[in-house]
C-alpha positions in Angstrom: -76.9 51.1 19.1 -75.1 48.2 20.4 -72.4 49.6 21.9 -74.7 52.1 23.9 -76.5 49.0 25.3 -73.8 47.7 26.9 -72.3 50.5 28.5 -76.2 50.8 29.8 -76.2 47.3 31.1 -71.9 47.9 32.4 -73.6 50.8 34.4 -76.2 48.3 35.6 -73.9 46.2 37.2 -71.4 48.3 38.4 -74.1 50.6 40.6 -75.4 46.8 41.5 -72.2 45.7 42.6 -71.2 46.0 46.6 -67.5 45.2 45.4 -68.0 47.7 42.7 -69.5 50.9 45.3 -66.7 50.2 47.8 -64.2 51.2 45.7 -65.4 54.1 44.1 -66.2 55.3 48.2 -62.7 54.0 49.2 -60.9 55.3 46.0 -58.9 58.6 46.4 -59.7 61.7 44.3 -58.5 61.7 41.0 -58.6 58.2 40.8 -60.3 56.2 37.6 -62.9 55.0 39.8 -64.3 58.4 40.5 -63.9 59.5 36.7 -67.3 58.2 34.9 -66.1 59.4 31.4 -62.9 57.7 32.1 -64.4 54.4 33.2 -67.0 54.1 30.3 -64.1 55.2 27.8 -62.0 52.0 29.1 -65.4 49.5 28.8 -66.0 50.8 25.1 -62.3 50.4 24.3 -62.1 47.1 26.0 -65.7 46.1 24.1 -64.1 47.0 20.2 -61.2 44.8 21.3 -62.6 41.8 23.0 -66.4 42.1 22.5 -67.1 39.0 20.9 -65.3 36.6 23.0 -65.5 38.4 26.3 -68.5 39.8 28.3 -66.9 42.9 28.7 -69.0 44.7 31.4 -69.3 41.0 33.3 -65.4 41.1 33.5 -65.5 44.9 35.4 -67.8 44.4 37.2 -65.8 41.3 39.0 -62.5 42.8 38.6 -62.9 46.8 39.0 -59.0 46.9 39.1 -58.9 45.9 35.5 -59.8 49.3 35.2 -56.1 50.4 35.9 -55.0 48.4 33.3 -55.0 49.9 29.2 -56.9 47.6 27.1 -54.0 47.5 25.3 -52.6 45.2 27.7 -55.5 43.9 28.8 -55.6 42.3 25.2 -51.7 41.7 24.9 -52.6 39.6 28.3 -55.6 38.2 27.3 -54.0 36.7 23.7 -50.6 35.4 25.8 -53.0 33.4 27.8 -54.8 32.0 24.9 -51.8 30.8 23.5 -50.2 29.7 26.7 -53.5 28.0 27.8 -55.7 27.2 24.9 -58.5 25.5 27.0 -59.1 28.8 28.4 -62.2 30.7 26.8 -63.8 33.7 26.9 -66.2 32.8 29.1 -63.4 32.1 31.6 -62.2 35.5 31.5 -65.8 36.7 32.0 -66.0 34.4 34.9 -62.8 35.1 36.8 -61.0 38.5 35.0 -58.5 38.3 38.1 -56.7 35.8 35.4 -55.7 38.9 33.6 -54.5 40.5 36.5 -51.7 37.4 36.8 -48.5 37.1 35.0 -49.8 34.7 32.2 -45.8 32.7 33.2 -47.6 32.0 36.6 -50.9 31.2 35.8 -49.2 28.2 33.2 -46.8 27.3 36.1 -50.5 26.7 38.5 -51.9 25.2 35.3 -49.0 22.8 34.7 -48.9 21.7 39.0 -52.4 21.5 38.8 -52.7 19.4 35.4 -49.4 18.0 34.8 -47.3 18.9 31.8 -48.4 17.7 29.0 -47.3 14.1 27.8 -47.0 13.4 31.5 
């Protein structure tokens, strides 16, 4: 299945990852990083959501600390930003998920002093 692929490949990365094994060691007990059913519950969540558009284990793997975040917002972050910033795609937030760790308000502020408004 599908969906059991890519939570074999997510694993794949993640025990790859240096980023990814210091902070499971450096997490506290009870913490999501230490819970396996918990972190593969949030990357099949996250996949139904965004699958399609977003490489979801990719995005984990770079950013464990989106695992402290529902994929409810993750979504309600990941759709502001699309509106706010329609040139971004999902293979920018494959690329660099730290976007959806920001404020979408703040990343179009750094968008607009980096690009200029538009009409400018």
């Amino acid at each position: 299945n599908d969906e059991d692929e890519m939570i074999q490949r997510f694993w794949r990365l993640w025990a790859g990852n240096a980023h990814c094994r210091h902070t499971v060691t450096h997490s506290p007990r009870g913490s999501i990083f230490r819970d396996s059913d918990a972190i593969e519950a949030a990357v099949r969540r996250l996949h139904r959501y965004l699958g399609p558009m977003v490489d979801v284990p990719k995005a984990f793997m770079r950013e464990p600390e989106l695992l402290r975040v529902t994929a409810e917002e993750v979504v309600r972050r990941t759709v502001a930003l699309k509106t706010l910033l329609p040139f971004l795609d999902g293979r920018a937030f494959h690329l660099a998920p730290g976007l959806l760790m920001v404020e979408p308000a703040v990343l179009v502020a750094a968008a607009e002093a980096l690009l200029g408004r538009p009409g400018e």
